[in-house]
N, C-alpha and C positions, 0 to 999 in steps of 0.2 A: 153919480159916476159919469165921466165921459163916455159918448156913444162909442168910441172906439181907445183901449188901452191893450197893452202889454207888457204881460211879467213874468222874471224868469225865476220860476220854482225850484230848480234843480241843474244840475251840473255832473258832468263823464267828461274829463278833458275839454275839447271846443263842443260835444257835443251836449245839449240843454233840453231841458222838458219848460215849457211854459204854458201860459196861456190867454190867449186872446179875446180879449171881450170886443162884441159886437153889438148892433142895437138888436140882434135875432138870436142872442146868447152866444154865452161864452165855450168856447172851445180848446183841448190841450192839444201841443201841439210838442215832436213834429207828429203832422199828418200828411193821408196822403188825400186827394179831393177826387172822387169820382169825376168823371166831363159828362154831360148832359147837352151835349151840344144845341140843340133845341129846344132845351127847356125838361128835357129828358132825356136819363141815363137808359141807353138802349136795354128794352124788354125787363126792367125793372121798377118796382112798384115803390113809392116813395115810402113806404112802412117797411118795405124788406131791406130798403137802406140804411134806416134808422136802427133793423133788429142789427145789423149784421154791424154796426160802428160807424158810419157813417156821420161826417160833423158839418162837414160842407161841400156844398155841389160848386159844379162851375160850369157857366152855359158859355155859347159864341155869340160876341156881338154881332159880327155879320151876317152869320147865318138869321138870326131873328128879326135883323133887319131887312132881310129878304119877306121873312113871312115866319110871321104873321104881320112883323110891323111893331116897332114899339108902342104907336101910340094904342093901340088894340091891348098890349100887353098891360097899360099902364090904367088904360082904361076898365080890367079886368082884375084890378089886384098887385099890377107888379107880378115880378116872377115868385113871389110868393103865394100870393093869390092864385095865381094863373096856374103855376105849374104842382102846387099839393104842396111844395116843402117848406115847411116852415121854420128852419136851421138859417142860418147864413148861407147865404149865394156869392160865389165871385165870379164877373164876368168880364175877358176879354178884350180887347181892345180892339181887334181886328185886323192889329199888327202882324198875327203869323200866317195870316191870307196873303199881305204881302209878298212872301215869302214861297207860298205853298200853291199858291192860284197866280201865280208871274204870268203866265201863260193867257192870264183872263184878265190884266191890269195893267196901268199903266200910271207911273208916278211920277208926282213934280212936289216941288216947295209945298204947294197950298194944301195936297194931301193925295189920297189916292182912287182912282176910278175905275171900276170893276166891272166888266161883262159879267150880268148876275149868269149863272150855270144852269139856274131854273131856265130863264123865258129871252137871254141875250139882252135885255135892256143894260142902259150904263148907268151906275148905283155909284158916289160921290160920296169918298168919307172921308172926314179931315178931322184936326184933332178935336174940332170942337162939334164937330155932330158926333162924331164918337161918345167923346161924354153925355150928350146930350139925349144920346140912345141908350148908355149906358143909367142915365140917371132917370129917363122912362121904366127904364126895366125895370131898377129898383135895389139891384143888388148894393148887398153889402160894400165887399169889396171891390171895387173898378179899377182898371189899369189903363195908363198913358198911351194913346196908339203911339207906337213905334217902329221903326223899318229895321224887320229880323233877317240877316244876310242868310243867304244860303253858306255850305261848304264845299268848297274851300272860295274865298273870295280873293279880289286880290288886296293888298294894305289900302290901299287909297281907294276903296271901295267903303273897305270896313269903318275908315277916316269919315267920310263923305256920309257915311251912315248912321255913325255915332253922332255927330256933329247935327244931323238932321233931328234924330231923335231927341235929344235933348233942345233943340228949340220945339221941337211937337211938344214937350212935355210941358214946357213954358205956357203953351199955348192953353194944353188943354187945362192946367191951375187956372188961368184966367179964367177960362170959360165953366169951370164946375161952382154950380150953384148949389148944392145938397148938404148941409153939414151934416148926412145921417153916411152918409157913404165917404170909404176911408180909398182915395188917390194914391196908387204904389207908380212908382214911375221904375224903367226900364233899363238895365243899365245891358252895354252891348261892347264890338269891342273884339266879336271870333278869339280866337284863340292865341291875339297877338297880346303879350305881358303888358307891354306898353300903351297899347288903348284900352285895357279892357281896366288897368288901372285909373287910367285919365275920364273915362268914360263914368266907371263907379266914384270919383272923386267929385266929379259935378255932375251928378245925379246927386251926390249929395248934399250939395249944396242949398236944395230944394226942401230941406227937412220935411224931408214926408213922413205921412203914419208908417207904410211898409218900404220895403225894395226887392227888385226881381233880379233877376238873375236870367237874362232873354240873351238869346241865339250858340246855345248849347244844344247838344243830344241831335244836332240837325246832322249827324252822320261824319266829324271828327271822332280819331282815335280816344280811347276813354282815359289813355294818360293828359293828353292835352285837356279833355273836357275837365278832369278833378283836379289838374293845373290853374287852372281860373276857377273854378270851384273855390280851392285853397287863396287862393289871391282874393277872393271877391268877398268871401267871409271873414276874414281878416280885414279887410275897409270898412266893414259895412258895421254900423254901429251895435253895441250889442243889445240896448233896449228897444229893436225894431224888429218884426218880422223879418226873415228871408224866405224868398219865394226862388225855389230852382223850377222855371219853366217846364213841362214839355216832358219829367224824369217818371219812367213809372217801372223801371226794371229792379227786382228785388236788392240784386248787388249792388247798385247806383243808389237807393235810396240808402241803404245801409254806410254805404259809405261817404253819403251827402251827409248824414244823419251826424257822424262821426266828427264831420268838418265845421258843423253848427248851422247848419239849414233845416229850416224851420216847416216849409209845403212845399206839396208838390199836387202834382195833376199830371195826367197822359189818359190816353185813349189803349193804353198796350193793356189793360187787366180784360176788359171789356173786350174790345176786340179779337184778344186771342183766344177768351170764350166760347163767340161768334162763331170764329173757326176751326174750332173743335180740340182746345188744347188747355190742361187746367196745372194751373200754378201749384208746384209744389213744394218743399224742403230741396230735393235733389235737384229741381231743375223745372221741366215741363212735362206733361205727359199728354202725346198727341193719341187720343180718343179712337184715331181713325184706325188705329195700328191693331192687326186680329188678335194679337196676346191677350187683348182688355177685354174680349168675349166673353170667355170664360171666368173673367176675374169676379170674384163675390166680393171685396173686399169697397172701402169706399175710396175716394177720390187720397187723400189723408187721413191718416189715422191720427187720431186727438182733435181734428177739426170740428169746430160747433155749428158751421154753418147747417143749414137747411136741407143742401144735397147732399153733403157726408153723413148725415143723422138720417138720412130719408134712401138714398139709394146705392147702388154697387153701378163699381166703374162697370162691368157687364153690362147695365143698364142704359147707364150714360155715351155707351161705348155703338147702343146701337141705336139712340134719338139721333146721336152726330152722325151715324152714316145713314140713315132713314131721312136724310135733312128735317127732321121734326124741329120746331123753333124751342122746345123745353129746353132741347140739349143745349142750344146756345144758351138759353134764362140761368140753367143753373148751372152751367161751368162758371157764366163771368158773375153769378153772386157768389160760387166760389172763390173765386179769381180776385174780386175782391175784397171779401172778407179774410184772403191770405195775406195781403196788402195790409189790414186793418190789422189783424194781430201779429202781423211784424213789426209796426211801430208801436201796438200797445206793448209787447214786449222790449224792443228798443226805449220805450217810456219808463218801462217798472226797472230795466239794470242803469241807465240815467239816474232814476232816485236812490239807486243803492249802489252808486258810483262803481258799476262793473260792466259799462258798458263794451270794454276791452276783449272780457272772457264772450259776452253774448254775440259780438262781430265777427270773434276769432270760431265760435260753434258755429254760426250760422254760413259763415265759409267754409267749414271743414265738413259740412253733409252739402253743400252746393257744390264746390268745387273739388273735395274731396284733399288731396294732399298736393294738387296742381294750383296752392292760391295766387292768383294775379299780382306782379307786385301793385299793378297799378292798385287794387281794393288794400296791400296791404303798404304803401305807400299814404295810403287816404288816411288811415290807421294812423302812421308812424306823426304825420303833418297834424293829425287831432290831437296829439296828445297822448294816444292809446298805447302806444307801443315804442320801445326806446328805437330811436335812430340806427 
């Protein structure tokens, strides 16, 4: 078999169950991908990733190029060696520092230069050290460095950017030597119909293993953002992965899901654990609030996670305001393991083509009877519900 294939098992409208082969095993998809930004998923152990469903991590190129250093990483194993997991890895570009650390960079043609945040030194990364870091590391998956706009830009920024990035992408095919690692390039474009089509159309062009779906969820309204959602999975070929950058909010995956997007990744499962809030059916439940004192009950009821099986929100209610670090461990392996059996659920009504009925429950206990048209618009554009 080829190091990297993809196929689709099953079918709900535009939404699909498949699965991706890797050279670190195969995986079903859609999923969503823990971030591990350094090589690790904050305060989690790489066996409690794997109990809880976990198929693939995804670290930052640039953060590891700060430190420890590819070549140390590569010298150690790769980030499989290095870091314990031995599933597929997908790593970053370095593209959404761009983006995110403007303030510490500065960009031309040949690529971008960064005031690292550790120690002030200037850190140089174009598209072919990118790969070149990335193909030290080891990971499976690696992505095109690309220039992710912020929101709102203006046309002729977003022109200027798209245009950029696809000569990076250009650049970094040249420069990637590994045939074990599968090159997704980047397709961009903000929320304008007109480049984000032109943009996805010569990204195409490149016949890659995957495509992404980059400079979304960066703080455009969420009709615009499933507008290009809807536009991008519609271009985008259907024997390839789709990657929606950056998406980790339950309603946004569901209704990614809908539209035929295949992964995701975000920092919000994790994070919001961190600081003291655990994912649930209705919504979120912030930890800090004194009603949860007295609560005996667990985080979710039906959940098979570790801390619903192990402890009562009363418990968890008083690690987060003791700043005790469990309570952050076990919200966000709550957090997401809730993630995890949302799409394994989204997976099982895809195989028994009712994905319809499962979108329309899982909005009717999150949102109640106030549903979004934008979630029920993503709906209607999938196939799931008549016009």
């Amino acid at each position: 078999m080829l190091p990297f294939s993809f196929h689709i098992e099953a079918r709900s409208g535009r939404a699909r169950v498949g699965r991706l082969f890797t050279p670190h095993g195969a995986v079903e998809t859609p999923l969503f991908m823990p971030v591990g930004t350094q090589g690790s998923v904050k305060g989690l152990l790489p066996r409690d990733l794997k109990e809880i469903g976990s198929q693939v991590l995804l670290a930052n190129t640039y953060h590891l190029l700060l430190r420890p250093g590819p070549e140390r990483v590569q010298a150690l194993g790769g980030l499989h060696g290095f870091a314990g997991w031995k599933g597929p890895w997908l790593t970053d570009s370095g593209g959404f520092q761009v983006m995110s650390l403007g303030h510490l960079r500065r960009l031309d043609e040949e690529g971008v230069v960064f005031r690292s945040h550790l120690d002030g030194s200037l850190v140089r990364l174009t598209p072919e050290r990118s790969v070149e870091v990335q193909e030290a590391l080891g990971a499976d998956l690696i992505m095109a460095l690309d220039e992710c706009p912020p929101y709102p830009s203006s046309r002729d920024y977003l022109e200027s950017s798209l245009e950029r990035t696809l000569r990076w992408l250009e650049r970094s095919l040249k420069a990637k030597t590994r045939a074990d690692q599968a090159l997704f390039g980047i397709a961009q474009g903000g929320t304008d119909p007109e480049l984000r089509r032109r943009s996805t159309l010569e990204t195409l062009r490149f016949d890659l293993p995957g495509y992404a779906i980059g400079g979304l969820a960066v703080g455009e309204p969420k009709e615009a953002m499933f507008a290009m959602v809807d536009l991008s999975t519609a271009l985008l070929p259907e024997g390839r992965p789709r990657y929606l950058m950056g998406v980790g909010h339950p309603e946004d995956l569901v209704a990614a899901v809908a539209l035929g997007v295949d992964l995701f990744d975000c920092v919000y499962p994790t994070r919001t654990g961190r600081f003291g809030s655990a994912l649930v059916p209705e919504g979120r439940l912030n930890l800090k609030n004194a009603r949860f004192l007295e609560d005996k009950g667990p985080l979710e009821e039906g959940c098979d996670c570790y801390a619903c099986r192990t402890y009562s929100r009363a418990y968890l209610a008083h690690l987060v305001r003791a700043g005790e670090m469990l309570g952050g461990i076990l919200l966000s392996l709550h957090n997401l393991r809730y993630l995890h059996r949302l799409l394994e659920g989204a997976r099982a009504a895809i195989r028994q083509g009712c994905f319809a009925t499962f979108a329309l429950a899982f909005a009717e206990r999150r949102f109640g009877k106030a549903v979004p048209a934008w979630f029920r618009e993503a709906l209607v554009r999938g196939g799931h519900l008549p016009g």
